[in-house]
C-alpha positions, 0 to 999 in steps of 0.5 A: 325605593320605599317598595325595595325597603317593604320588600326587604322587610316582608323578605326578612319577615318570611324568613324568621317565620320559616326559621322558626326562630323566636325570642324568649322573653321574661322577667325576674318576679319580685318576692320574699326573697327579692322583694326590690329590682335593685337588689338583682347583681348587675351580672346576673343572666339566663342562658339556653342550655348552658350558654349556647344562648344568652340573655342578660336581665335589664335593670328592671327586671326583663331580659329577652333571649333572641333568635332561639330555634325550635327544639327543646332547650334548658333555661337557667338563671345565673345569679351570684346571690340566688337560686332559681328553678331550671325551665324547659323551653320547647319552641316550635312553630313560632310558639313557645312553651314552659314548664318547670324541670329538674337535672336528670328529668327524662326529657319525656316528663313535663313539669308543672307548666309555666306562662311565657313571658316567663315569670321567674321568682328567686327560692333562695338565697345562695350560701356559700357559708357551711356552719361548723359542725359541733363537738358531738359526744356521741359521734367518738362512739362510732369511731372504729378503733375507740370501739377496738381499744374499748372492748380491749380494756373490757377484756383486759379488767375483767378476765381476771373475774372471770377466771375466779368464777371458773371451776377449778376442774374446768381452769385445770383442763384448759391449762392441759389442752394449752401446755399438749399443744406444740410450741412454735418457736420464733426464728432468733433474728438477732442470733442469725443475723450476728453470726452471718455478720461474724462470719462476712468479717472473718472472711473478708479478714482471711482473704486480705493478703499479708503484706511482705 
């Protein structure tokens, strides 16, 4: 019975290393920003790859993702209340290895190395909370249309200046060249429209036959 149950065991054993499954071990580091276990949110976990595996941290800090395979795997720190750095786990061989990396980092570049078990310190804390931008004077002058309706009342106050300062002879020849060029007359709307009404209603008149 106890050579079944060794058996069983080296069998598994065997299997794990052929496996190359391994588990990823760490703990949340203590620092500035937390500076006591106690202040880690009880549902804060670290995930592989967004949740492909699943780790939860205990209440003293450590947490142990098990059965990871071998392969190259993003590890994240999910937390409520603070910001962690993404860690790219490469497993392979029973042997883990990792560095620090980033969204978007070609899987090719390897960050600065970090030691397993992991040692994860907090950057930040998380702000969920924007302050609320300030009046600012100088941000009305940007504003296309208060530019538009400036440079209008520019135009508006000092062409008459300008107009005095003008040489009569100049002011003369410019009123000649605007009065030679060709009147465009604008379609009287109105008009057309009243008489298109005035005839519909003669002819509507005209066609109601007369009664007996």
């Amino acid at each position: 019975m106890m050579m079944n149950v060794f058996v069983a065991f080296l069998l598994l054993g065997v299997l794990s290393f052929v496996s190359g499954e391994v588990a990823v071990r760490g703990r949340i580091a203590l620092n500035d920003i937390i500076p006591d276990v106690s202040l880690i949110p009880y549902n804060t976990r670290v995930v592989l790859n967004g949740g492909q595996y699943v780790g939860y941290v205990k209440d003293d800090g450590s947490f142990s993702i098990p059965n990871v395979p071998d392969g190259i795997h993003i590890l994240d720190v999910q937390s409520t209340d603070f910001i962690f750095d993404k860690i790219r786990v490469d497993v392979g061989g029973n042997r883990v290895t990792a560095s620090i990396t980033q969204l978007g980092m070609n899987y090719a570049r390897v960050g600065p190395q970090v030691r397993h078990p992991l040692e994860l310190p907090a950057r930040a804390k998380t702000d969920y909370f924007m302050p609320r931008e300030s009046f600012n004077i100088m941000g009305l002058f940007a504003n296309p249309m208060l530019l538009m309706t400036g440079v209008s009342m520019l135009m508006f106050l000092g062409m008459p200046y300008l107009m005095k300062n003008i040489d009569p002879e100049t002011l003369k020849e410019m009123q000649e060249k605007q009065s030679q060029q060709p009147k465009v007359e604008m379609p009287d709307v109105a008009g057309s429209l009243a008489n298109w009404m005035s005839g519909s209603g003669g002819s509507s008149t005209g066609s109601n036959p007369k009664k007996r």
